[in-house]
N, CA, C and O atoms as a GROMACS GRO file, in nm:
protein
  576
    1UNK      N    1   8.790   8.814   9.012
    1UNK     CA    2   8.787   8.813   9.157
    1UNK      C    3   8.754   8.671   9.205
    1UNK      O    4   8.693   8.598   9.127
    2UNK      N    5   8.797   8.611   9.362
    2UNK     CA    6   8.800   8.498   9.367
    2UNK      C    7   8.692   8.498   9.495
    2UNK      O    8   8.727   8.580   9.580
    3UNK      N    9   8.600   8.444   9.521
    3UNK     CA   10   8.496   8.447   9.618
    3UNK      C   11   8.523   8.265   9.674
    3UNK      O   12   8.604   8.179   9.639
    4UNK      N   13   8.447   8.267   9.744
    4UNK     CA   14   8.400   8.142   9.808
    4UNK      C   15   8.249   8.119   9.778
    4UNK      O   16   8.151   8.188   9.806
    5UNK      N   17   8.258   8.030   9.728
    5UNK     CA   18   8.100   7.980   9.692
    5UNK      C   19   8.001   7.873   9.722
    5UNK      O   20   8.055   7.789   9.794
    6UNK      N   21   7.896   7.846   9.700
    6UNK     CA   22   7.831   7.757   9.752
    6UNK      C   23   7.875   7.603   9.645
    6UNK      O   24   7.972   7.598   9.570
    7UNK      N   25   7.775   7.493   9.669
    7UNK     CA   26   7.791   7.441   9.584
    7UNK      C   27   7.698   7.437   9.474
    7UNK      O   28   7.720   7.379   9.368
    8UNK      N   29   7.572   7.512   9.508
    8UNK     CA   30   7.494   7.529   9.398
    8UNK      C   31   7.536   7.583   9.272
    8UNK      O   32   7.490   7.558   9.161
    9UNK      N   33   7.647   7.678   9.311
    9UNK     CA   34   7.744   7.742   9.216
    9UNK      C   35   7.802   7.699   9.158
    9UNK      O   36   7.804   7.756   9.049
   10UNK      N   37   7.852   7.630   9.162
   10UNK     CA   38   7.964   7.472   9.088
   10UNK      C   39   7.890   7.415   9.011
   10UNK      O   40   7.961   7.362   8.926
   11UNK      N   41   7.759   7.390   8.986
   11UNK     CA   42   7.680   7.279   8.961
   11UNK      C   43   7.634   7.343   8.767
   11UNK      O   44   7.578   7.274   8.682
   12UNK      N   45   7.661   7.429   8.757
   12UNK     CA   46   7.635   7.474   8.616
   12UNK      C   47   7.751   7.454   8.496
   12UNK      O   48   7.747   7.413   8.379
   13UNK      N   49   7.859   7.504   8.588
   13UNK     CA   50   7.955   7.484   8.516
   13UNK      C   51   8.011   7.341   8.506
   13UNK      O   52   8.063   7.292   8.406
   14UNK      N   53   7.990   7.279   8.629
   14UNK     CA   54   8.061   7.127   8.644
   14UNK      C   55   7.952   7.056   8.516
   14UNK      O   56   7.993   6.965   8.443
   15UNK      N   57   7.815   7.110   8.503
   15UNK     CA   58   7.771   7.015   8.420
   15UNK      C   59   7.805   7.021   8.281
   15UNK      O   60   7.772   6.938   8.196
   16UNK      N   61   7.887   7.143   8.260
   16UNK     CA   62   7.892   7.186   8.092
   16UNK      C   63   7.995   7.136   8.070
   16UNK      O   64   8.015   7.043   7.992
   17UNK      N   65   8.103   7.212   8.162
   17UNK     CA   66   8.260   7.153   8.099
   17UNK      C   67   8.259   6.967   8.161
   17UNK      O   68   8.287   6.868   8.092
   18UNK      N   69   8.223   6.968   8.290
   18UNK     CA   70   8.294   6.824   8.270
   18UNK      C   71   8.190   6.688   8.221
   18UNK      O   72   8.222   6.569   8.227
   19UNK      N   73   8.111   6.721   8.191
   19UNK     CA   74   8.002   6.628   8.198
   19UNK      C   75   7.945   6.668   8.022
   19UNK      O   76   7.865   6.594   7.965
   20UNK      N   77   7.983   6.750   7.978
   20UNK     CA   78   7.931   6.807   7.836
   20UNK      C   79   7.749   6.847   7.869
   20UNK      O   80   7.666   6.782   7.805
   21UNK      N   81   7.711   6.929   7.946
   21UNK     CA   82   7.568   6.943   7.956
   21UNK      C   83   7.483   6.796   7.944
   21UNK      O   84   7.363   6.803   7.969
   22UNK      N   85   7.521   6.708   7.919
   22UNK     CA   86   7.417   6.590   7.973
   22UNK      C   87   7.369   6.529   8.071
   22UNK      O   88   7.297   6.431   8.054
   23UNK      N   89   7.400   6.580   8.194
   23UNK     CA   90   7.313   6.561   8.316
   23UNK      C   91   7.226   6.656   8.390
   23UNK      O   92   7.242   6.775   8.362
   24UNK      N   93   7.164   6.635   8.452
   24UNK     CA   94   7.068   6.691   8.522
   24UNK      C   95   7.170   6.738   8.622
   24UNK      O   96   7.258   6.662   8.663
   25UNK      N   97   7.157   6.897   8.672
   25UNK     CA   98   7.254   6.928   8.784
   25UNK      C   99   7.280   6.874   8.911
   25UNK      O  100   7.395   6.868   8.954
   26UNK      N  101   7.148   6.820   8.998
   26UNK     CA  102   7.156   6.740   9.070
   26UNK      C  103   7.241   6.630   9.064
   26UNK      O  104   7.285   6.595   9.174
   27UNK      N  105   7.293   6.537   8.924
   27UNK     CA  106   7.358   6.481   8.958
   27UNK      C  107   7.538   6.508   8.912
   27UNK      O  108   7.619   6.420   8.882
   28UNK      N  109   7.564   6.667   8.919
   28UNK     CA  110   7.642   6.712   8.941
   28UNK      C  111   7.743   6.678   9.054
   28UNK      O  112   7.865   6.660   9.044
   29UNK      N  113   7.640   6.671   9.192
   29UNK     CA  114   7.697   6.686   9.308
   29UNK      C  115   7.773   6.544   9.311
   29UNK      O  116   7.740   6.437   9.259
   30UNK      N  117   7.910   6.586   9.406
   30UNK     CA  118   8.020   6.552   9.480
   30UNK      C  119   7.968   6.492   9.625
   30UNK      O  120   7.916   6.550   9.720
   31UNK      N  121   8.010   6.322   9.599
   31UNK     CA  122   8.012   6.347   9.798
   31UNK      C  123   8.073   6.429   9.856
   31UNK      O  124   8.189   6.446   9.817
   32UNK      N  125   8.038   6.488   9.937
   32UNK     CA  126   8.166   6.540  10.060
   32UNK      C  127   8.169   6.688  10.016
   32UNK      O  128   8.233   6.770  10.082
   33UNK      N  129   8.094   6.727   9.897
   33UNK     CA  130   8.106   6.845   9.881
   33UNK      C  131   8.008   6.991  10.008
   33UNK      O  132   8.017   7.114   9.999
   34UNK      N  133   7.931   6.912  10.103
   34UNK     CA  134   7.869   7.000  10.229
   34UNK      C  135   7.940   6.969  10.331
   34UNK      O  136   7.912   7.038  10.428
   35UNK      N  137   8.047   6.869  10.355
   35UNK     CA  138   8.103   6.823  10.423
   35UNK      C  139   8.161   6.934  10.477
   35UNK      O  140   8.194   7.033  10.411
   36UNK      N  141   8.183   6.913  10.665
   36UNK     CA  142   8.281   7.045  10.724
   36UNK      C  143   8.411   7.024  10.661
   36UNK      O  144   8.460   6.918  10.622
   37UNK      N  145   8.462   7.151  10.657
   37UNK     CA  146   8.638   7.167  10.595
   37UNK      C  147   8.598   7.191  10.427
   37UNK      O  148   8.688   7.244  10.362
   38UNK      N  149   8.488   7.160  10.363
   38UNK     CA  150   8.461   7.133  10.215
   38UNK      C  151   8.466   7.277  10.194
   38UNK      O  152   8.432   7.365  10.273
   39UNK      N  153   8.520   7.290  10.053
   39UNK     CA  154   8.481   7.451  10.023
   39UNK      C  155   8.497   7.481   9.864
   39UNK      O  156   8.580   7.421   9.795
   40UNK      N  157   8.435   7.550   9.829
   40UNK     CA  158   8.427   7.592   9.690
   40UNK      C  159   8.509   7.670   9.643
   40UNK      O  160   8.530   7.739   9.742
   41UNK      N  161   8.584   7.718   9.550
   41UNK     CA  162   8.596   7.856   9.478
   41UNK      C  163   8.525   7.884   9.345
   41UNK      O  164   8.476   7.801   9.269
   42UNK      N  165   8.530   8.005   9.333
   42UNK     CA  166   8.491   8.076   9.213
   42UNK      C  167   8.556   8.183   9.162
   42UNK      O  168   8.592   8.282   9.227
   43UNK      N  169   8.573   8.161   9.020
   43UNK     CA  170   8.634   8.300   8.976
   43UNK      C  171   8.551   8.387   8.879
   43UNK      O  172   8.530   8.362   8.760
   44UNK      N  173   8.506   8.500   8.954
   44UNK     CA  174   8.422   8.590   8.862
   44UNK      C  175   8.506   8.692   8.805
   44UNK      O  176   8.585   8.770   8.858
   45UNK      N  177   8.459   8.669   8.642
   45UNK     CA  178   8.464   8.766   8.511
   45UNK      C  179   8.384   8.878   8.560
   45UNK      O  180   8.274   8.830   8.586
   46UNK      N  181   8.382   8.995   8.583
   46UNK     CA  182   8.222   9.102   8.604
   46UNK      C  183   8.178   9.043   8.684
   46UNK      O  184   8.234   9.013   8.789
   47UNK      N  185   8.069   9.013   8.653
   47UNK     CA  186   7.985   8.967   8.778
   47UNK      C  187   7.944   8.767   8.749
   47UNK      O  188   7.873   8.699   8.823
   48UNK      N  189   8.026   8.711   8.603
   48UNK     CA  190   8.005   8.632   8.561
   48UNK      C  191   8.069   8.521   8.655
   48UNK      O  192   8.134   8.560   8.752
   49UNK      N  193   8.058   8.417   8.637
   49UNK     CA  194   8.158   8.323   8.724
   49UNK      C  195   8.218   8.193   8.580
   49UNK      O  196   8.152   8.114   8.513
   50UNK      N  197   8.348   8.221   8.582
   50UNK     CA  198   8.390   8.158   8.490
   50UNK      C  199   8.492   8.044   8.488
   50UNK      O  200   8.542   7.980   8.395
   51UNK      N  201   8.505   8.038   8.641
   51UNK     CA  202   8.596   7.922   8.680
   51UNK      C  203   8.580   7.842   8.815
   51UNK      O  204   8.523   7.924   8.887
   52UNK      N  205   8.595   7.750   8.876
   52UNK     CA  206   8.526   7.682   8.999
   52UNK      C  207   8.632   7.577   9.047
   52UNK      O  208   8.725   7.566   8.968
   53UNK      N  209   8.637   7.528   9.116
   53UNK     CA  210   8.712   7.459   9.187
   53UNK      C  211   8.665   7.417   9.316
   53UNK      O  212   8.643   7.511   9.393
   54UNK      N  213   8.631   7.246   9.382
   54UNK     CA  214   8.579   7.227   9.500
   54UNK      C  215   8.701   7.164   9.538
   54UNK      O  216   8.767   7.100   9.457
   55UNK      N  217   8.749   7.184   9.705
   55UNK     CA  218   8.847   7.101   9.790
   55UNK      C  219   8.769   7.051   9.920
   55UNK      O  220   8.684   7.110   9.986
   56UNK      N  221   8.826   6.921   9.936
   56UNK     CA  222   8.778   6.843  10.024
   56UNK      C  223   8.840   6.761  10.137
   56UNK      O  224   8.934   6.697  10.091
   57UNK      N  225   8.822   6.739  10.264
   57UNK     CA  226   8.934   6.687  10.373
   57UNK      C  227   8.914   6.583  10.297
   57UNK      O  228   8.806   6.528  10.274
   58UNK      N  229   9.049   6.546  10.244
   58UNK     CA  230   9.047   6.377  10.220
   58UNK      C  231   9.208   6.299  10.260
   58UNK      O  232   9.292   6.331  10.176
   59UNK      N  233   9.240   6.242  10.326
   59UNK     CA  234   9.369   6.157  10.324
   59UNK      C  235   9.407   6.070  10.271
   59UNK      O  236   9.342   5.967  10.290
   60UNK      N  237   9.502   6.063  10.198
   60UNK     CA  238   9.564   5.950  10.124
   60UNK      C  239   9.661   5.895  10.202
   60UNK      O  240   9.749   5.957  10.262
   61UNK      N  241   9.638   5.742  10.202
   61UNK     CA  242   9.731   5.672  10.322
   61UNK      C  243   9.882   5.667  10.280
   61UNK      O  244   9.965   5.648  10.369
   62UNK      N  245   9.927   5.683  10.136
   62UNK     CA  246  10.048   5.684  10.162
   62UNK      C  247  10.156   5.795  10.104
   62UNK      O  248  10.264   5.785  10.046
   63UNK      N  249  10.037   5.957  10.169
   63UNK     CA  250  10.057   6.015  10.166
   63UNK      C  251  10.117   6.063  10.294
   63UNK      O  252  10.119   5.954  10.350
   64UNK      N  253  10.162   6.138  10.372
   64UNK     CA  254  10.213   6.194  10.550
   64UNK      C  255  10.084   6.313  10.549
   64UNK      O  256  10.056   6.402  10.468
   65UNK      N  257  10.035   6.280  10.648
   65UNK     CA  258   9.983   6.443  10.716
   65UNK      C  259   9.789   6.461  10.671
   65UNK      O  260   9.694   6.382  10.661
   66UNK      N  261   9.802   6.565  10.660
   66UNK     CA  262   9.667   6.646  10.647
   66UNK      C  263   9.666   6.666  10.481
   66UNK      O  264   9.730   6.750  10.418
   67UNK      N  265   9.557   6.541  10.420
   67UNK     CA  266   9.549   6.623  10.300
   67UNK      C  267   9.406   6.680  10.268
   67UNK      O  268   9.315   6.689  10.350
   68UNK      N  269   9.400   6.708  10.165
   68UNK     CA  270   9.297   6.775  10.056
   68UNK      C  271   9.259   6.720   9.880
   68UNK      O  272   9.335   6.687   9.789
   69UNK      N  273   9.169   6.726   9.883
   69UNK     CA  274   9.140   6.632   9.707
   69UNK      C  275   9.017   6.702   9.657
   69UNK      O  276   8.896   6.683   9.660
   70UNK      N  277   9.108   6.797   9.606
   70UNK     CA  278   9.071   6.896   9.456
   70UNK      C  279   8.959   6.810   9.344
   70UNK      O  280   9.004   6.725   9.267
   71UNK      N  281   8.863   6.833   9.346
   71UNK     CA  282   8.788   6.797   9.272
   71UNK      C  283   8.747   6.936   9.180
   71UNK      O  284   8.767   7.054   9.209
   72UNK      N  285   8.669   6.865   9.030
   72UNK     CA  286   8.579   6.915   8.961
   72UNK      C  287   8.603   7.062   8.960
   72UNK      O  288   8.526   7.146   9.006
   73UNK      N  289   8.738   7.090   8.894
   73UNK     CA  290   8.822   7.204   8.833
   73UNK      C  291   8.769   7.200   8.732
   73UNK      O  292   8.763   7.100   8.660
   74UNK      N  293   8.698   7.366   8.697
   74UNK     CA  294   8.655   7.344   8.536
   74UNK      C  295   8.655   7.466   8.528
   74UNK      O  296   8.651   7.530   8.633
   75UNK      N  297   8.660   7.559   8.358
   75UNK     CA  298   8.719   7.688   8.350
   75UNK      C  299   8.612   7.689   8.205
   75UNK      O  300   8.634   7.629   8.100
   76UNK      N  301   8.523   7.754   8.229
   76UNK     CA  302   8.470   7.795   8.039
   76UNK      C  303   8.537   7.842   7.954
   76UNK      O  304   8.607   7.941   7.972
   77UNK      N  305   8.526   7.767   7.823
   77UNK     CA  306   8.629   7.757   7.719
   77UNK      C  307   8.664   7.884   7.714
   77UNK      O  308   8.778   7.922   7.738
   78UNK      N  309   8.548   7.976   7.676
   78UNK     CA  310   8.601   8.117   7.650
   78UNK      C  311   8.723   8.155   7.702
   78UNK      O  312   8.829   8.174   7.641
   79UNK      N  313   8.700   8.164   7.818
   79UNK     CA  314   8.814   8.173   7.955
   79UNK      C  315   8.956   8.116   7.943
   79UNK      O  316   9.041   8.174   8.010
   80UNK      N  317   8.996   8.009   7.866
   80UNK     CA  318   9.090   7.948   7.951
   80UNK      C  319   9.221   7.976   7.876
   80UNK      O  320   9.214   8.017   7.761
   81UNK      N  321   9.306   7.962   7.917
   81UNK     CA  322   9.442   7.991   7.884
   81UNK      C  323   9.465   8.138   7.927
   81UNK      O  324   9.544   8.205   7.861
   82UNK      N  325   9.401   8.190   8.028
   82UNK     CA  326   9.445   8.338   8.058
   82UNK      C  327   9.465   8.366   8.262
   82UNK      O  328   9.431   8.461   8.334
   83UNK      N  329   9.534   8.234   8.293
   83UNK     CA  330   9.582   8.246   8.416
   83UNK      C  331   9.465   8.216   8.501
   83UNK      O  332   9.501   8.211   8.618
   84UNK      N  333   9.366   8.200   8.490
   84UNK     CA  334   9.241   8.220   8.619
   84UNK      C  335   9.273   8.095   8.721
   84UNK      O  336   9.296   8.096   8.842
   85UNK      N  337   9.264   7.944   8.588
   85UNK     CA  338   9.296   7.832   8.690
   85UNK      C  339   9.437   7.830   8.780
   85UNK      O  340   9.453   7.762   8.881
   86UNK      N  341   9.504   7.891   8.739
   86UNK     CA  342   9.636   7.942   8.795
   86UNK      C  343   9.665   8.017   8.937
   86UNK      O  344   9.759   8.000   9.016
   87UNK      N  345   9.556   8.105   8.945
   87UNK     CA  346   9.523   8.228   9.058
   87UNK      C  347   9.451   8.137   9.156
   87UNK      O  348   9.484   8.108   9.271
   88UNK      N  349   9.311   8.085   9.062
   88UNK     CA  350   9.246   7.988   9.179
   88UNK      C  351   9.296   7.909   9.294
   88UNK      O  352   9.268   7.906   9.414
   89UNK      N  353   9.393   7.835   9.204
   89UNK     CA  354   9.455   7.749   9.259
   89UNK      C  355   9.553   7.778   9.379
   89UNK      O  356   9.573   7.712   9.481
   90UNK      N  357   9.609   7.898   9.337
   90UNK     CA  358   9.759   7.942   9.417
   90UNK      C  359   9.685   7.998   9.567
   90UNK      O  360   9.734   7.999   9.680
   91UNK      N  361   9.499   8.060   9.504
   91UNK     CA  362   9.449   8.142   9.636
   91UNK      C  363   9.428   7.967   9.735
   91UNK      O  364   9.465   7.954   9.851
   92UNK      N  365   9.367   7.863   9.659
   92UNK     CA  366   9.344   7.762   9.732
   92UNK      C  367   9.491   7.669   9.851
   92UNK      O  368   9.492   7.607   9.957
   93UNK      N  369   9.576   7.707   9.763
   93UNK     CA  370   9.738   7.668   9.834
   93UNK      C  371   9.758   7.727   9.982
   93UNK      O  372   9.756   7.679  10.095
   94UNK      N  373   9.780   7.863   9.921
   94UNK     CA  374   9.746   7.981  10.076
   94UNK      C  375   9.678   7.938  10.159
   94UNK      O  376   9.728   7.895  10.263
   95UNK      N  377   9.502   7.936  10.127
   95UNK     CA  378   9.423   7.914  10.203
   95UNK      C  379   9.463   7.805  10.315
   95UNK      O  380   9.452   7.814  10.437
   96UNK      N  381   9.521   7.684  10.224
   96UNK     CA  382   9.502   7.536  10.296
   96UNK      C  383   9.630   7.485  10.394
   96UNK      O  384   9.647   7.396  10.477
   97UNK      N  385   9.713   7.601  10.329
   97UNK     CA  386   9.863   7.610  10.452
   97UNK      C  387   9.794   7.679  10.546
   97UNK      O  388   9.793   7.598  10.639
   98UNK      N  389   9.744   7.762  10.579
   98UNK     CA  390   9.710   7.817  10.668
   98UNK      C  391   9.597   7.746  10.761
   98UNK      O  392   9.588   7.769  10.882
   99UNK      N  393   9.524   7.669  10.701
   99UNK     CA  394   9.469   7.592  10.758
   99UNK      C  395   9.506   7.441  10.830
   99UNK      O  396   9.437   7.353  10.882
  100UNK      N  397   9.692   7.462  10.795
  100UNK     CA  398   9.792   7.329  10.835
  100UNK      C  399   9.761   7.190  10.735
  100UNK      O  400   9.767   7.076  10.782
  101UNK      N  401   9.735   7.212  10.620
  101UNK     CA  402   9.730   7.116  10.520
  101UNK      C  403   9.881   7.083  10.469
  101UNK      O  404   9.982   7.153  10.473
  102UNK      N  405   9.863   6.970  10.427
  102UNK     CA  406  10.012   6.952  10.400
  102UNK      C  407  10.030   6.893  10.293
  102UNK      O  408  10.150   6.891  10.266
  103UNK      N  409   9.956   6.835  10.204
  103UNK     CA  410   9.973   6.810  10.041
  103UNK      C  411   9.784   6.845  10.015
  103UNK      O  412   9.698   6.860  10.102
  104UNK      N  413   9.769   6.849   9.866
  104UNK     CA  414   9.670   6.865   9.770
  104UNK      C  415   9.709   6.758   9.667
  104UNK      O  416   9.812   6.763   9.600
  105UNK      N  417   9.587   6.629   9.660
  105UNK     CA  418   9.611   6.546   9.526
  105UNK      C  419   9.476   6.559   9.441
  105UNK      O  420   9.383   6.606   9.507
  106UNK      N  421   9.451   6.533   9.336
  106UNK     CA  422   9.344   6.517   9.266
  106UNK      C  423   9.321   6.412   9.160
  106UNK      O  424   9.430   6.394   9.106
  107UNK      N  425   9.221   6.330   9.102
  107UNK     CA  426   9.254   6.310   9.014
  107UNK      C  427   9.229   6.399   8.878
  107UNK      O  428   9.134   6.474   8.856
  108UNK      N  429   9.334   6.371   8.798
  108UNK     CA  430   9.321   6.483   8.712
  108UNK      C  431   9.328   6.393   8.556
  108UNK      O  432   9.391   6.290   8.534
  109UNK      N  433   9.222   6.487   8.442
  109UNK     CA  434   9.225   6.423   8.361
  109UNK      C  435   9.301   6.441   8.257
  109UNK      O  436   9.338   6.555   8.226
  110UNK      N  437   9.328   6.355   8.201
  110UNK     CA  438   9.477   6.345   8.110
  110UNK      C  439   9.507   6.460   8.047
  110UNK      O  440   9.626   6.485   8.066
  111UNK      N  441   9.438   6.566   7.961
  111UNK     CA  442   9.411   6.683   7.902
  111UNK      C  443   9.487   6.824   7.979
  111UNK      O  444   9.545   6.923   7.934
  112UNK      N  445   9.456   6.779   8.110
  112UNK     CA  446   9.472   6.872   8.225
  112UNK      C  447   9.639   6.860   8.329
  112UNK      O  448   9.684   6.928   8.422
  113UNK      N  449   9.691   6.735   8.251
  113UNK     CA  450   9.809   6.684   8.352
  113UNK      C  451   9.911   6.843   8.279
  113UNK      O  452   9.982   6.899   8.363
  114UNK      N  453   9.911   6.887   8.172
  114UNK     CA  454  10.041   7.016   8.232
  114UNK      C  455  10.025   7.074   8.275
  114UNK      O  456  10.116   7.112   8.349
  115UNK      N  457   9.885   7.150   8.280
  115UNK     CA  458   9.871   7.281   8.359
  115UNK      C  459   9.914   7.216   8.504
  115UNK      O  460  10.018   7.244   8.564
  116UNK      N  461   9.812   7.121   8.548
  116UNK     CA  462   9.910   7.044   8.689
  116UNK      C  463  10.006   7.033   8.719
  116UNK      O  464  10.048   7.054   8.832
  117UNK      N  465  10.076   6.991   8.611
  117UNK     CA  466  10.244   7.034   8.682
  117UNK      C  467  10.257   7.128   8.639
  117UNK      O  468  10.344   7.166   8.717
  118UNK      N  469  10.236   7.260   8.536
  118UNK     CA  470  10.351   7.392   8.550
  118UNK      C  471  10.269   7.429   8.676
  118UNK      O  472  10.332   7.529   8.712
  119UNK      N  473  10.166   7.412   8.771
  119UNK     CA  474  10.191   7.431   8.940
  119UNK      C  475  10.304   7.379   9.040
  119UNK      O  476  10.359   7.444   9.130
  120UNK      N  477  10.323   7.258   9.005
  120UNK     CA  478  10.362   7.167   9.042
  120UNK      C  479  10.357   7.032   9.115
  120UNK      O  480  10.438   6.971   9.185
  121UNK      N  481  10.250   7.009   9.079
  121UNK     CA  482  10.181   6.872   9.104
  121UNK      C  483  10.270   6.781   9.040
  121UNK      O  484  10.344   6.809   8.946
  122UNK      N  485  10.257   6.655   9.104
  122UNK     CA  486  10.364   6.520   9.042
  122UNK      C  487  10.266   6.465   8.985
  122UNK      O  488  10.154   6.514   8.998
  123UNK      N  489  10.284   6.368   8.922
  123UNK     CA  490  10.204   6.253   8.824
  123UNK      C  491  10.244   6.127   8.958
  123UNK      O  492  10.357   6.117   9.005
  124UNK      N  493  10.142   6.054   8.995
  124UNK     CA  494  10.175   5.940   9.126
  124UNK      C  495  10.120   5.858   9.097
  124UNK      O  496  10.095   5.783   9.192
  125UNK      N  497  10.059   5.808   8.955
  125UNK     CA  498  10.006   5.664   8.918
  125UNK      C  499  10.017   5.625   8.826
  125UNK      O  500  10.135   5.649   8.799
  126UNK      N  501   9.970   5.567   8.736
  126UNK     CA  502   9.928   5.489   8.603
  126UNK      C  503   9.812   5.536   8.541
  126UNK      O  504   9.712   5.553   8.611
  127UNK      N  505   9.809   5.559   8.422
  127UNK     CA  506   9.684   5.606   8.394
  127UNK      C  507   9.576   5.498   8.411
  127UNK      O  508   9.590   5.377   8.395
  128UNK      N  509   9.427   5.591   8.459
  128UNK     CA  510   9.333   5.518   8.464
  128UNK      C  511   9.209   5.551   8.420
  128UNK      O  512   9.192   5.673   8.414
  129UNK      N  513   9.118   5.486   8.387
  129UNK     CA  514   9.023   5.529   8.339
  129UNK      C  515   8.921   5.547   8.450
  129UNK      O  516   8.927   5.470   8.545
  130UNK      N  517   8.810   5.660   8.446
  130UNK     CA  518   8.686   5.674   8.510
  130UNK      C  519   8.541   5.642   8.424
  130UNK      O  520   8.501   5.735   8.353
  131UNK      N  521   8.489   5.561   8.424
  131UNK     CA  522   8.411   5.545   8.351
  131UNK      C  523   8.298   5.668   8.329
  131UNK      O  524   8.251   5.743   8.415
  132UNK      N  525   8.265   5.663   8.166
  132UNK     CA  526   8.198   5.781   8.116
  132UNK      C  527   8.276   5.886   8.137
  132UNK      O  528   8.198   5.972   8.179
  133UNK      N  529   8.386   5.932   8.135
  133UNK     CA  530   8.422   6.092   8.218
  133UNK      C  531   8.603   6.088   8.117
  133UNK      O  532   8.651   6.181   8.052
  134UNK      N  533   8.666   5.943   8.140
  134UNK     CA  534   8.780   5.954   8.101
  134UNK      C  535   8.925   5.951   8.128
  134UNK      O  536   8.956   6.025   8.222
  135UNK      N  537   9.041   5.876   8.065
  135UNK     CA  538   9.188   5.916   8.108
  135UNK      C  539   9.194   5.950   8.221
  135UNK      O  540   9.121   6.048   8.235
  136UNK      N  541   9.267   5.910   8.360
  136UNK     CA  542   9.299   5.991   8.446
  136UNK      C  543   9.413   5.964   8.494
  136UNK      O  544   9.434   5.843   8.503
  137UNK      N  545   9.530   6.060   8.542
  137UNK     CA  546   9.614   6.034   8.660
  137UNK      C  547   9.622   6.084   8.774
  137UNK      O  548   9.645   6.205   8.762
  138UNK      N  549   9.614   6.047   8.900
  138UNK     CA  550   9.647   6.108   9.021
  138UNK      C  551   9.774   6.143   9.000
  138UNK      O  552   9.850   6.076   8.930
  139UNK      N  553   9.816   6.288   9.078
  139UNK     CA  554   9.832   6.401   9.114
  139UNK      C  555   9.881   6.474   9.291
  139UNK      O  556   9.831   6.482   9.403
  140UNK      N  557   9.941   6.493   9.258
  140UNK     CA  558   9.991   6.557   9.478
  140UNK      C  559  10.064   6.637   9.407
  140UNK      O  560  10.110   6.638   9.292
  141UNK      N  561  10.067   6.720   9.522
  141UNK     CA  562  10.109   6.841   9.556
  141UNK      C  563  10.194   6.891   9.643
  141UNK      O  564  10.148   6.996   9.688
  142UNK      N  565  10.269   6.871   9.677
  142UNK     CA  566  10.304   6.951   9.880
  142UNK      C  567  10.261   7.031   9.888
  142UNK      O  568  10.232   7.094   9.786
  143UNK      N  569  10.237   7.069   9.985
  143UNK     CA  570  10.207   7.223  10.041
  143UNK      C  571  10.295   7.266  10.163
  143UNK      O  572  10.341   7.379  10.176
  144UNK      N  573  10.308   7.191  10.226
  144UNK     CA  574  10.418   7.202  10.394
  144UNK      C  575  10.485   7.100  10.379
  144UNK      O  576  10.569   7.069  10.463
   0.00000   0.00000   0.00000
């Protein structure tokens, strides 16, 4: 099931999968993640929560329109390869057309670039590195 969540919620999982449990959760947090328009998802197993996803008003200038920048997508190993990041994502698409969004970019880390495109996200840079964290390429989406 897919809820809307806080960001305290994010902050367990963001520290395991993307960070490998070595930070303190506090420094989990995302700017912009209390920000108005900011919003969480979650996908609960039972009553477990096994997948997360934060979106954020962000514009890219040479992008057109109203965008959004998908951060700190992470799915527990157990979990993954069984559609969840898939659902998340498609409920977050819906959501953000309806809210008159008009692309979704992220950066995404190298590991993660197919599942990104079998959505259909483009690859729009060069790879780059983030220090401590890893590989990355930006990512868009259309939506409208």
């Amino acid at each position: 099931m897919i809820r809307f969540i806080s960001t305290e919620e994010t902050l367990a999982i963001r520290n395991k999968m993307l960070r490998e449990g070595k930070l303190h959760l506090d420094k989990c947090r995302f700017a912009g993640d209390d920000e108005e328009g900011a919003f969480h998802l979650g996908y609960y197993e039972a009553e477990q929560l096994v997948c997360i996803a934060t979106f954020h008003p962000q514009n890219k200038e040479r992008f057109v329109g109203k965008g959004y920048q998908l951060r700190g997508m992470a799915t527990l190993t157990e979990f993954q390869g069984k559609g969840i990041g898939n659902r998340i994502l498609n409920f977050a698409i819906v959501y953000l057309r309806g809210r008159e969004v008009n692309y979704l970019w992220c950066n995404a880390r190298k590991a993660a670039l197919k599942f990104y495109m079998s959505i259909g996200f483009e690859i729009v840079s060069d790879e780059f590195e983030i220090p401590g964290v890893g590989p990355h390429r930006e990512m868009y989406l259309k939506i409208q």
